[in-house]
C-alpha positions in Angstrom: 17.6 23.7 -3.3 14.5 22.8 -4.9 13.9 19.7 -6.9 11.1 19.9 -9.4 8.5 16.7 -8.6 5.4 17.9 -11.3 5.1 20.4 -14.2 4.2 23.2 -11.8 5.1 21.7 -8.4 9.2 21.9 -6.7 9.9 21.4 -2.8 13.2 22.5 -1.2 13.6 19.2 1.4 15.9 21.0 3.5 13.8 24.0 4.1 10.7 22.0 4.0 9.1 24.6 1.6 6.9 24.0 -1.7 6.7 26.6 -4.6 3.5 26.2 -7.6 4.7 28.0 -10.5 7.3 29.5 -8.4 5.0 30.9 -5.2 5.2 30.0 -2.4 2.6 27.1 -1.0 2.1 27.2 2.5 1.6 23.6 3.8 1.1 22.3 7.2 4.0 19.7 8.6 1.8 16.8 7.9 0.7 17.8 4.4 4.2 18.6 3.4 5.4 15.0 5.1 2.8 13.8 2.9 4.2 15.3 0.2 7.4 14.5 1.0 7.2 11.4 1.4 5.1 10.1 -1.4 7.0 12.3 -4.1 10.7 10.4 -2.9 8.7 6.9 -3.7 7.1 7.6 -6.9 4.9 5.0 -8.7 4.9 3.2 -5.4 2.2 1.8 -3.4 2.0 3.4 -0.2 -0.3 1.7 2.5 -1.8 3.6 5.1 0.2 2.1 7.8 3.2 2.8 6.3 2.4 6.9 5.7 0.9 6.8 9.6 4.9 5.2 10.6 6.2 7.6 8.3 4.6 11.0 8.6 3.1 10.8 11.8 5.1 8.8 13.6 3.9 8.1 17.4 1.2 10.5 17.0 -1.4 8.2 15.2 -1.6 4.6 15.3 -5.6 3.9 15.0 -7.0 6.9 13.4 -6.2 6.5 9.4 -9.1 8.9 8.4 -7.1 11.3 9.2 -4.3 10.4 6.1 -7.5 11.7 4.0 -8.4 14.7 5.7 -4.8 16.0 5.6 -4.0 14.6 1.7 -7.5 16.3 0.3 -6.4 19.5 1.5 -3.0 19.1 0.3 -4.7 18.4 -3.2 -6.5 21.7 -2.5 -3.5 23.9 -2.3 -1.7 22.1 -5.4 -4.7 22.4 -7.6 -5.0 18.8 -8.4 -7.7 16.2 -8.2 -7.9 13.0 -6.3 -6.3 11.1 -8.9 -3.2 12.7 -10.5 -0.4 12.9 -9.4 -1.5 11.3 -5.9 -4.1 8.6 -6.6 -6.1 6.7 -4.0 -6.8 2.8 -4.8 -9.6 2.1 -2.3 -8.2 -0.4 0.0 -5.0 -0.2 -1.1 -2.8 2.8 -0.4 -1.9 5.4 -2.5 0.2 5.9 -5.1 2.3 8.9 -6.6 2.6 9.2 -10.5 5.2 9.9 -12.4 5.3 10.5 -16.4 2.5 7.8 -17.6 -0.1 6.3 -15.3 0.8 2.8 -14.6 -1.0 -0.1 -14.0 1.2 -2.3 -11.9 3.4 -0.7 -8.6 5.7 -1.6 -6.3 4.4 -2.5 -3.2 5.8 -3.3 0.4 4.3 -7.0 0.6 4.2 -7.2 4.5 2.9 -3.7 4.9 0.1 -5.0 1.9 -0.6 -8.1 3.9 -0.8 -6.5 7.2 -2.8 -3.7 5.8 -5.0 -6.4 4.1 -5.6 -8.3 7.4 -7.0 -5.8 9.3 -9.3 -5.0 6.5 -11.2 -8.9 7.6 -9.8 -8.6 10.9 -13.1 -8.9 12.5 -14.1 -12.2 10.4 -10.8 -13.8 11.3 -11.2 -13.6 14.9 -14.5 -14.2 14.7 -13.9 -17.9 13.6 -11.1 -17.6 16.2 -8.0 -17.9 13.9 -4.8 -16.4 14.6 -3.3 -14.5 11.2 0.7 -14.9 10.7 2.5 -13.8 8.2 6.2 -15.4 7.2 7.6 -13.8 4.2 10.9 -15.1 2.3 13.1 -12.4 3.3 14.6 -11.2 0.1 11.2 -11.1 -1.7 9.3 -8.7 0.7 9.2 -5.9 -2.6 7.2 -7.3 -6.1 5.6 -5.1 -8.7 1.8 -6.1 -9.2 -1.5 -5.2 -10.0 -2.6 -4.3 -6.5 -5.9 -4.5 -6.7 -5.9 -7.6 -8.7 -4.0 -9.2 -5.7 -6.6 -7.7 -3.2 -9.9 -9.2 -5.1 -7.3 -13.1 -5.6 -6.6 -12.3 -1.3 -10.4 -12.3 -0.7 -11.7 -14.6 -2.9 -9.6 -17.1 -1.2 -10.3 -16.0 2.7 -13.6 -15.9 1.5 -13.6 -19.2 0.4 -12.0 -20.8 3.1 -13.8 -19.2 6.4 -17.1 -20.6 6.3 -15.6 -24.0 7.1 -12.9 -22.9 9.3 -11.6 -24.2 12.7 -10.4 -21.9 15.6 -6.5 -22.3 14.5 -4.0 -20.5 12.4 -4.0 -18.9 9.1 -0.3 -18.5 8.1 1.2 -16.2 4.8 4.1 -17.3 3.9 6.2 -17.1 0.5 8.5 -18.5 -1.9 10.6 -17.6 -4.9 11.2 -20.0 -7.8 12.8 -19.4 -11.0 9.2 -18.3 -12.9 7.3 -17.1 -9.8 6.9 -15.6 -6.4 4.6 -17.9 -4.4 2.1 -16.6 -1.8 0.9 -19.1 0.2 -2.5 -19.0 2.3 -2.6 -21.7 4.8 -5.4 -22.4 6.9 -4.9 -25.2 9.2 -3.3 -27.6 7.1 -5.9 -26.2 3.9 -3.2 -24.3 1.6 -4.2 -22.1 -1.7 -1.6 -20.8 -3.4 -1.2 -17.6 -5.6 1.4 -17.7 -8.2 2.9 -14.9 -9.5 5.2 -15.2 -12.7 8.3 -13.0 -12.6 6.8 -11.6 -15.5 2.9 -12.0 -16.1 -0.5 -12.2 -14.8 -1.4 -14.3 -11.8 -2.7 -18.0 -11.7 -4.4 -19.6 -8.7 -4.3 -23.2 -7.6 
């Protein structure tokens, strides 16, 4: 049976086939997993890591270039550009839109985080610190401004490494009743990020 995902685009997930405007698309596995995949998490941030888990399973662990490769060709076949429906944030992930481009997703906070940690990776170890990240359990999902988070991330990394000590730098969260905290400590040196339940973000 196939379910309509765009104006012009419908997939039939058990036959793992793709019709524009009723014809047939033919699609490769991995385009049609990326397909797939982002269209059943709509308006959701999608990291790299998580589509390589996802689509590719075992097959690539390193090589993330190759998410691009296979997702421009997919845009290709559809007709669509590299923003809508499928839109890349640089650094990010990507996200699949639904009705109205939106501004703030949900995202996968330990997949963000880990995603976001191997984007400094090389400073880290460079001031030989060891990245952990402890998330409150029932808060790993929050609907944000990803990019917004990003720049807050490295403004504070970036402020606290060129003083830094071989250690730890720990992530760890908390929920209150007006915010999910995000905690960046760096050997005993903690910045938090608050985020309201519902609002913008404050730093302290």
């Amino acid at each position: 049976m196939y379910t309509t995902i765009t104006e012009h685009i419908s997939l039939d997930r058990e036959q793992r086939s793709v019709r524009k405007d009723g014809q047939a698309v033919h699609l490769t596995g991995l385009e049609y997993g990326l397909l797939d995949f982002l269209s059943a998490h709509p308006n959701r941030i999608c990291t790299r890591q998580i589509l390589l888990d996802h689509v590719w399973g075992d097959r690539f662990q390193y090589d993330t270039g190759t998410i691009d490769v296979h997702l421009n060709a997919l845009r290709r076949k559809l007709g669509w550009t590299n923003k809508e429906p499928i839109e890349t944030i640089r650094g990010v992930g990507f996200v699949f839109h639904i009705e109205q481009k939106a501004t703030h997703y949900t995202i996968d906070l330990q997949a963000f985080l880990a995603d976001w940690l191997r984007s400094r990776e090389t400073e880290i170890h460079a001031k030989g610190l060891v990245a952990q990240i402890h998330l409150t359990p029932f808060v790993n999902e929050i609907t944000i401004e990803p990019n917004a988070l990003r720049q807050l991330l490295d403004s504070v990394l970036t402020a606290l490494l060129p003083s830094a000590q071989p250690g730890t730098l720990r992530l760890s969260s908390k929920l209150t009743m007006q915010h999910f905290i995000l905690s960046l400590d760096l050997n005993g040196t903690v910045n938090e990020l608050r985020i309201p339940i519902y609002g913008d973000f404050a730093i302290s």
